[in-house]
Structures are given as C-alpha cells and as structure tokens.
N, C-alpha and C positions, 0 to 999 in steps of 0.2 A: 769340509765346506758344505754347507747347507743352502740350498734354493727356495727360492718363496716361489711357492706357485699362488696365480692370481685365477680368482675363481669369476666370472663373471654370470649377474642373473640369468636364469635360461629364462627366457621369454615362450609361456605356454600359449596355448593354442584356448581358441575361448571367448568366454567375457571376461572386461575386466572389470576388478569391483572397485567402487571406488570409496573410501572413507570419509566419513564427516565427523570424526573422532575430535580432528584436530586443526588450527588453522596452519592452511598448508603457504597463505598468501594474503597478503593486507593488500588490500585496494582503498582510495581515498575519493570520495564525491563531496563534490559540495552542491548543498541542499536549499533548493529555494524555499520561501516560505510555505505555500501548499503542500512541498515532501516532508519538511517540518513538522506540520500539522497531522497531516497523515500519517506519522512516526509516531509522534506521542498521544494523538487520540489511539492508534493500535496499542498500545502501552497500557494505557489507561484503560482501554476494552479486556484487553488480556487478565489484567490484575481485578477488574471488575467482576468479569464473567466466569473467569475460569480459575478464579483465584492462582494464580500464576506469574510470576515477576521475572520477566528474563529482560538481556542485556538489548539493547537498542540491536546490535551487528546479528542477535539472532532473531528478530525482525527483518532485518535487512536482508538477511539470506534465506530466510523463507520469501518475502517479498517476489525475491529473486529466482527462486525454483518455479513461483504460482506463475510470473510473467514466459518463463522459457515453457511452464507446458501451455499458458494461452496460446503465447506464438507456433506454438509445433502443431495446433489443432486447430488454427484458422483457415478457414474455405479462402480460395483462390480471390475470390471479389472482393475477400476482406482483407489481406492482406497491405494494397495502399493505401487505406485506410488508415492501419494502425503504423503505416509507415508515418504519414500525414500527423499522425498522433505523437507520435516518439519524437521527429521534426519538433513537433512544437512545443514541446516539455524541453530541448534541446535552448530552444530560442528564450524561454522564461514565460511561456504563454501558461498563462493558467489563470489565477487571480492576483487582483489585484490588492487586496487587502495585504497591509503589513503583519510581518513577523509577532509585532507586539500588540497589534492589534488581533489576530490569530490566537495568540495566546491567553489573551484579555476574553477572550470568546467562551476557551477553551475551560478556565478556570469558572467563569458564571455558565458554563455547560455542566461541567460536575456537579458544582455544587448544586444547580436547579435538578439537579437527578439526584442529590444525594441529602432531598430535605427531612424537616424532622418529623412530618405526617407519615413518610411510609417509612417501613422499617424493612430493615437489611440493604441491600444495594440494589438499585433500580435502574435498568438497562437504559443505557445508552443511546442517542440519535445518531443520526446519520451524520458519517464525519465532515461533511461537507456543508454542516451548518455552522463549522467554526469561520469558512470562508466565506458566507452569504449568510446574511443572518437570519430566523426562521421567519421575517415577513417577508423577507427577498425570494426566499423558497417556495413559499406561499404562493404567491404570485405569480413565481414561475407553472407552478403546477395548475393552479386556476388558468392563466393562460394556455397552456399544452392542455389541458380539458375541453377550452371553447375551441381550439384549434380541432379537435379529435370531432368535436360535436358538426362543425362548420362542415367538415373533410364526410361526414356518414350523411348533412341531408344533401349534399351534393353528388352522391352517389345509385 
C-alpha cells in the first residue's frame, strides 16, 4: 500500500516578488466619456510617439501603477484633496461634452496634426482639448494669466 504525502509551499521569509507576466484577475469599469478620451488619445500618443501599439488593459494598468505611486507620495494637506477628486470622477463630474462629440474632436485632432505640409508624424496636443475645444482652452488660459497679473499688482 502506498501513501501520498502532500507537500505544502514553504512560505520564505523576505519580499515577495510579484509578476506581471500574466493576467492573474479581470476587473470591469465602466468608463465615462472623459476616461474614454483619455484612453484612446494615450493610444494614439503611444502609437504616434513611440511607435508602439499595445492593448487598451495595458494602458489601463499602467494608468493604474502611475495613480497608486501619486497616491503613496502625497503630502498630508494633499491628500483631501485628491480624495475630493476621486469623489468626483466617482459621481460623473468631469466634462460635459459627449462621447461622440469627444471622438469627433478626437479624429479632427489627428488629423490637423497629421497634415500634408509636414512630414512624418507631428506631436500631439494636450489631451484635454478633445473635451474643451482649443478656443475654450484659450480663454481659459488668458483668463488664469489676467487673474496671475491682477494677484502680483496687488501684492
């Protein structure tokens, strides 16, 4: 008669390493229009810049490593703040602009960067001109300039 002996891992003393080899866990979010944008403008940036084509989830998990070391290296004062932040990406707060409106943005952004005066591929704006469009941005910034000017002869 023969016995099965059962071996169980030893558990070393240490760090442990951890792999990114493989997906060890699907998680599912649903994405407002602005994370939308901000997905496939990084897409677009990626394959633009660094000639580079990878899958939207490895986006997604880089996304995700860059927010856990902001959060692990915010000073005390900031911290409700980006509670106050997360709260409100939580609730849909962000822009207002639709999905297909977003994307309509998105596509006359490329292509006005990828005309037939300059040659090879021409860097990209700020992704958050797919959400406000560049005279909204404009404006914003002019304004925040006289506000800066207003704030220094007051002082």
């Amino acid at each position: 008669m023969s016995t099965l002996k059962v071996s169980y891992p030893v558990r070393r003393a240490g760090p442990c390493r951890v792999t990114t080899g493989a997906t060890i866990e699907k998680q599912s979010a649903a994405l407002d229009a602005r994370s939308v944008v901000a997905l496939e403008w990084s897409l677009h940036w990626l394959q633009r810049h660094a000639a580079v084509k990878v899958a939207q989830a490895v986006v997604i998990r880089r996304a995700l490593v860059l927010l856990a070391d902001h959060l692990s290296n915010l000073q005390p004062e900031d911290i409700a703040r980006e509670g106050h932040n997360l709260r409100d990406a939580a609730k849909g707060k962000g822009s207002a602009v639709s999905l297909t409106e977003a994307r309509a943005r998105m596509e006359r952004h490329v292509e006005t960067y990828r005309g037939p005066e300059a040659p090879g591929p021409q860097p990209m704006g700020h992704w958050q001109d797919m959400l406000c469009s560049i005279e909204e941005r404009r404006e914003s910034r002019q304004m925040l300039e006289r506000l800066e000017q207003l704030m220094e002869a007051h002082q």
